[in-house]
N, C-alpha and C positions, 0 to 999 in steps of 0.2 A: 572485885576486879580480877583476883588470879582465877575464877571460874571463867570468868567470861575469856582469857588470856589460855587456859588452858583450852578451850572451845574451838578458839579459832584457830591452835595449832592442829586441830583434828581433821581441817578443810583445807587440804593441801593448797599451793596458789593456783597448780592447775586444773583442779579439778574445779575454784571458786572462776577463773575465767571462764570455764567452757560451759558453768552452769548459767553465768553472767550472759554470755553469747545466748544462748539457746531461749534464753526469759525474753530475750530483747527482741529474739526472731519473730517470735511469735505476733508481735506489735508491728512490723512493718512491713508494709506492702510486699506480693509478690513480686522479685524483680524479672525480668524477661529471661534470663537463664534459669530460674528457678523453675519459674511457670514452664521452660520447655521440657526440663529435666522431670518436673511433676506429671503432665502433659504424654511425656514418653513412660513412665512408671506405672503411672497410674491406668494407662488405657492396656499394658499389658497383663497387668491385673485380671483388668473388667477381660480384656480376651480368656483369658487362662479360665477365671470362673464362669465364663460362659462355657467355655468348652468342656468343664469336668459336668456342670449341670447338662449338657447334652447328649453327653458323650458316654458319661459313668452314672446310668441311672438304677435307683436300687428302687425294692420293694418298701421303703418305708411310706405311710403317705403323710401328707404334709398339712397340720392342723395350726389353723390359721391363729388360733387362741396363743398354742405355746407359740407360734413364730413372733405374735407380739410381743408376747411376756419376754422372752426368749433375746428379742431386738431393744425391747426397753430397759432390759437387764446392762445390756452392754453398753447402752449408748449412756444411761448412768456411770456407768464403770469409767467410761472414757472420761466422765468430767473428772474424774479423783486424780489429781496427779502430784505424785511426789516424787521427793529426788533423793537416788539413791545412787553414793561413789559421785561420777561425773554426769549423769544424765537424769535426766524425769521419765519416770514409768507409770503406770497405769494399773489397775488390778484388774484389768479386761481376763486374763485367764479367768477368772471366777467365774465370770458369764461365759467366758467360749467354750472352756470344757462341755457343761451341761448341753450346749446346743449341739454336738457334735452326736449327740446319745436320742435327741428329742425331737430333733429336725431330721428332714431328709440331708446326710450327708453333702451328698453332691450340692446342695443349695445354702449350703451354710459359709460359705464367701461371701454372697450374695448378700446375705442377712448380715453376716459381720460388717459389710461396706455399710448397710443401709444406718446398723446403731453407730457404727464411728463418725460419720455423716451428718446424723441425729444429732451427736455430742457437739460435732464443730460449729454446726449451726445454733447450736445453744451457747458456747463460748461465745461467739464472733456476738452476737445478744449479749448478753449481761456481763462477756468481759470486754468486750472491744477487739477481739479477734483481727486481725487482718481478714474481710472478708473472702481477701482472694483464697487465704491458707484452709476453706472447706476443700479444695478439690487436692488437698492432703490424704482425706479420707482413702482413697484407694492408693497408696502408696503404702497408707501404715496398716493395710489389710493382710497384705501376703502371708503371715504368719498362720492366714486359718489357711493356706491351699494346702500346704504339707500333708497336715492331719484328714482334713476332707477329703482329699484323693486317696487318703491310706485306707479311710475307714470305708468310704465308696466302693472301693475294691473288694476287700476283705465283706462287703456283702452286710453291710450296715449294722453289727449286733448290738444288740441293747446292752447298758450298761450291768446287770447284773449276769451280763453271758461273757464280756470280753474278758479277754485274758491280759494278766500281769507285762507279757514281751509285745504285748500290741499297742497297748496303753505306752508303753518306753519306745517303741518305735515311731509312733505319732508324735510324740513328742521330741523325740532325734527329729525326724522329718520336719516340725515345724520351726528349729533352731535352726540346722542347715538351709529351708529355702529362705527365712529369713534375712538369713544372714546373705548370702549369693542377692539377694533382693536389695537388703541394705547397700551393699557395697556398691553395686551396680549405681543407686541413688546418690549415696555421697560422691563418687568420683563424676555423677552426672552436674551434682551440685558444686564440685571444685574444694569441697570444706574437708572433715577429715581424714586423715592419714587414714594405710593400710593398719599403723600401730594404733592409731587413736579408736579406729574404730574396733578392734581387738578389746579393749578397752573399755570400751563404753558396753558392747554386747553382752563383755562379763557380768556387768551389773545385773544387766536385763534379763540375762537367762537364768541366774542366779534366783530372780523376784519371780520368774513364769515359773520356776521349777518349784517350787518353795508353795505356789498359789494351785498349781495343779493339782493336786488331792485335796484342795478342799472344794473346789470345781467340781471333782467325781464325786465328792461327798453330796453333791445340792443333784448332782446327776441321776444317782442313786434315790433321791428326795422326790425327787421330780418323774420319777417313772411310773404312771399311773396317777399322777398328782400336779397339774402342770402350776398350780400357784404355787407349789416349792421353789419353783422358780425366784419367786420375791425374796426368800428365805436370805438369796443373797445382799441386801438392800441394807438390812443393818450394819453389816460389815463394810460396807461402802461409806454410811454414814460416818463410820467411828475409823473408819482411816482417812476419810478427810478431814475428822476434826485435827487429827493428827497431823496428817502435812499441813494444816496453814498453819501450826503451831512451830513446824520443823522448817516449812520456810519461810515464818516471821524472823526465828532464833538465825539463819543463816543468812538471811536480811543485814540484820544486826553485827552478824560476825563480818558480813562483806562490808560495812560500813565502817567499823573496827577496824581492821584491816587496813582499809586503805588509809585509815586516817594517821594509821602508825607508820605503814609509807611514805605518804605526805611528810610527817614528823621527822624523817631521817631525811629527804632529799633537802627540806628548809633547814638540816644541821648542815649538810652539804653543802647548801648553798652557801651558809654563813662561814665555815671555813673558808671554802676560796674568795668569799669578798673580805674576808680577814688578810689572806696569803695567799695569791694564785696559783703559785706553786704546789703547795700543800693539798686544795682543794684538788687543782688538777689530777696532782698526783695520785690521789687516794679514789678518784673517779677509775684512773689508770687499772690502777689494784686491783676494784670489783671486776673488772672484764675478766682478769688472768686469774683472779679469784674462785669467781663464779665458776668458771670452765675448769680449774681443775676440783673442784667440788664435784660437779655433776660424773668426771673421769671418774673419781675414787667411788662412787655410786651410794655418797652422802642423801639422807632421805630428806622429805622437802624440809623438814622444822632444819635438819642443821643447813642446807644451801641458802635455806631465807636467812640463818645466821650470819651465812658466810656473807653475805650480800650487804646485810645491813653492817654487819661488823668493819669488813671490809670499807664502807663510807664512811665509816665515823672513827676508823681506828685513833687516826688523829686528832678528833675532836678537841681532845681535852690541850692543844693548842693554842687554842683560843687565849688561855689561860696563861701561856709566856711570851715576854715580851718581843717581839717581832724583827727586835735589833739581835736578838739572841738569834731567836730561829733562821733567821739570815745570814748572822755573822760571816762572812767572806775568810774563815781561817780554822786551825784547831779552835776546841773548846777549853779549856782548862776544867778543874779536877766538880769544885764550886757549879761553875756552869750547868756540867754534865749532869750533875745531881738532880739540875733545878728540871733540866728537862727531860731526864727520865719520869717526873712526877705528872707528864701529861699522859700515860695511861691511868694513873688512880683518878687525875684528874679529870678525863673523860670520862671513868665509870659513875664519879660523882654527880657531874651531870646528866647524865642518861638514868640513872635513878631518882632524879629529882622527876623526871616525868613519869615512871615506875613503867608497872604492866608489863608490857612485850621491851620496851627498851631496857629495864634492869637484866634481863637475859642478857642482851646486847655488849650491856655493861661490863657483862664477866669476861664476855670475848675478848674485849675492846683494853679491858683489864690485861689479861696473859697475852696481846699481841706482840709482844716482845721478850718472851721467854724463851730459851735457850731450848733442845732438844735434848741439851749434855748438863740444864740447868743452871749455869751462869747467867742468865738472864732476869729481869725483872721483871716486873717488883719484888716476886713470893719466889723466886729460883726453884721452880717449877722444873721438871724434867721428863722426859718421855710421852708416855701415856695419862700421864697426871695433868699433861696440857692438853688444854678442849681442841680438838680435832681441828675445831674454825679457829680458831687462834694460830694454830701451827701452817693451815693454809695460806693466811693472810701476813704472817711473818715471811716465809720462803720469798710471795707475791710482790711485799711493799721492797725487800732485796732485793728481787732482783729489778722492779722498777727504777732504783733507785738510784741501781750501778749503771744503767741506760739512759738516764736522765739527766743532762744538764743544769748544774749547781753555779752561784756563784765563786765557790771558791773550787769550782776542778771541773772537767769536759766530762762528758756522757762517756761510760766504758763501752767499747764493741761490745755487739750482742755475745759471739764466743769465746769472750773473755768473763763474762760475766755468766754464764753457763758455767764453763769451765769454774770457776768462783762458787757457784753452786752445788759441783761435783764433789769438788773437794771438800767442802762442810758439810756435804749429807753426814747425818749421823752423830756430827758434834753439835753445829751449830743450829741445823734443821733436820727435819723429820724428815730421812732420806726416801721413805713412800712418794710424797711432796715433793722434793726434791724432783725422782722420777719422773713424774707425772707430769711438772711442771717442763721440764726439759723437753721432754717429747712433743708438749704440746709448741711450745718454743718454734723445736724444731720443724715443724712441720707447717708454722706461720711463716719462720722467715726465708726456710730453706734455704741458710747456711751455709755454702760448699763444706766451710772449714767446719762445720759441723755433723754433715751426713758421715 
């Protein structure tokens, strides 16, 4: 179990949504925005590669043997697909390089639409394809016009004549129209951000850059020998065996995953069907939680802590009696004791289901330790308490001075700010503190607080 539990902290959540999105896309119809934006993508493609094939004609001539090889190379490649970071990628470089050296230049768009073409009409076959998403094919071409117009130009040399800065600048050229390609398409699409697709490219270029010399390796293969071409075919074999292996294992984790989700919102739940209050409250928490997590630029394994800690802080509630937790006045010495024991009490439970929630546990454990170390259970202090614990203490305070009790009124918000200012450092982690405040401020916009 901790292998599996270590795994699926490796799959950040957003990058398991986006890969979640993009598996699903592929399954459902084109919708009529889609198809206009693919429609407008795609036909500027086919224009562009028609006009470098008319326009930028070179001395190479064009033999029909390698253009097969050459097309069937790639339209292979396109079925291989695995996922790397947030997106699915292809090891089409392997076949594109070579075509660029073996084909005429200017017509190697051409050839690239017709194998990506090849590939979706064999998905939409034997995987269930959305048949509309073949006229995808020229949308996810653009990557060869860069290179084809450079080498076009430059007078078509064979692979054992080019030089080292041409070879880099084809390759600049095919990341840059790319990417201008891409973005143009997603904003047509309405889907990724300017950041996300930042994001997602890195991956991508990261796997084309990495795939490119061994492309020129089969290029150099292939010159004088056009069945080197196939040379590439084993390696296409043995990285698919690999991604359905990689996205059985993240099958799995996304499965995991959600099911430890599920697990903490049904604690949730049962907290506030215990005590409305409590439930509510600790719902409260993760908002003001969450947000200032993401402020202090915590990475995804501790914001998922924060989130889930945050829900369950309380948990171990459950566990006192409900005439206590209510009580309408002081606690006396006895009391206080008992219910100080519902953080150990919580982590006890959250480890009876182990895996991702014993982490949980430990948060959930120091969410009330002090900053100056008076605090409970282990008087814990500073940097000795887990970051997500110091979060969700500041958080559940200041909810809590805002919040309508039976025995006392909700404190104004900049009284309860003010409350926060003054214990940074003792009571709370004055970073926290900070962080929280500003964002406070900037919800409720305060007079008496600007």
């Amino acid at each position: 179990m901790e292998d599996v539990v270590n795994a699926t902290e490796s799959v950040p959540q957003g990058i398991q949504r986006l890969l979640i999105e993009s598996r699903g896309r592929g399954l459902r119809a084109v919708a009529a925005r889609e198809r206009r934006a693919e429609l407008t993508v795609g036909g500027a493609f086919v224009i562009a590669a028609v006009a470098i094939a008319v326009l930028v004609p070179t001395d190479r001539p064009l033999d029909w043997t390698d253009a097969l090889l050459a097309t069937f190379s790639l339209a292979v490649a396109s079925l291989v697909i695995f996922e790397v970071g947030s997106v699915h990628s292809f090891p089409t470089q392997v076949a594109f390089v070579p075509m660029l050296f073996v084909l005429p230049p200017e017509l190697v768009p051409l050839f690239v639409l017709a194998g990506l073409a090849a590939g979706k009409v064999t998905t939409a076959i034997v995987q269930q394809l959305a048949p509309g998403r073949v006229m995808m094919a020229a949308g996810d071409a653009w990557f060869s016009i860069g290179p084809s117009l450079l080498l076009a130009a430059a007078g078509a040399p064979a692979a054992t004549e080019v030089g080292a800065l041409l070879l880099l600048a084809a390759l600049g050229s095919q990341f840059l129209v790319e990417s201008i390609a891409s973005g143009a398409r997603e904003r047509l699409h309405g889907h990724a951000s300017v950041s996300e697709q930042a994001v997602e490219s890195r991956w991508i270029y990261v796997v084309d850059t990495l795939l490119a010399p061994v492309g020129f390796a089969i290029a150099l293969a292939a010159t004088g020998r056009p069945w080197a071409l196939l040379l590439s075919l084993p390696l296409f074999m043995l990285l698919l065996v690999f991604a359905r292996e990689r996205t059985a294992r993240l099958q799995s984790l996304f499965e995991l995953s959600s099911a430890y989700r599920g697990t903490a919102h049904v604690l949730g739940d049962m907290i506030e069907h215990d005590d409305t209050y409590t439930g509510t409250h600790s719902r409260s928490v993760v908002e003001h939680a969450v947000a200032v997590a993401a402020e202090l630029g915590l990475d995804e394994r501790r914001r998922r802590n924060v989130e889930f800690g945050a829900l369950l802080h309380d948990v171990g509630k459950v566990a006192i009696p409900k005439a206590l937790i209510n009580k309408p006045g002081p606690l006396d010495e006895r009391e206080w004791m008992l219910i100080r024991t519902h953080t150990v009490e919580g982590q006890r439970m959250l480890e009876k289901i182990g895996g991702l929630m014993s982490e949980i546990g430990l948060v959930v454990r120091s969410s009330h330790e002090r900053y100056d170390g008076d605090g409970y259970p282990d008087g814990l202090a500073g940097e000795a308490i887990p970051i997500e614990s110091r979060i969700i203490f500041a958080c559940d305070a200041f909810n809590a001075m805002t919040t309508d009790r039976a025995y006392r009124s909700a404190m104004p918000v900049e009284d309860a700010v003010a409350e926060l200012e003054a214990n940074a450092g003792g009571q709370f982690d004055p970073d926290v503190v900070a962080t929280l405040v500003r964002q406070v401020r900037e919800r409720y916009g305060t007079p008496a607080l600007v």
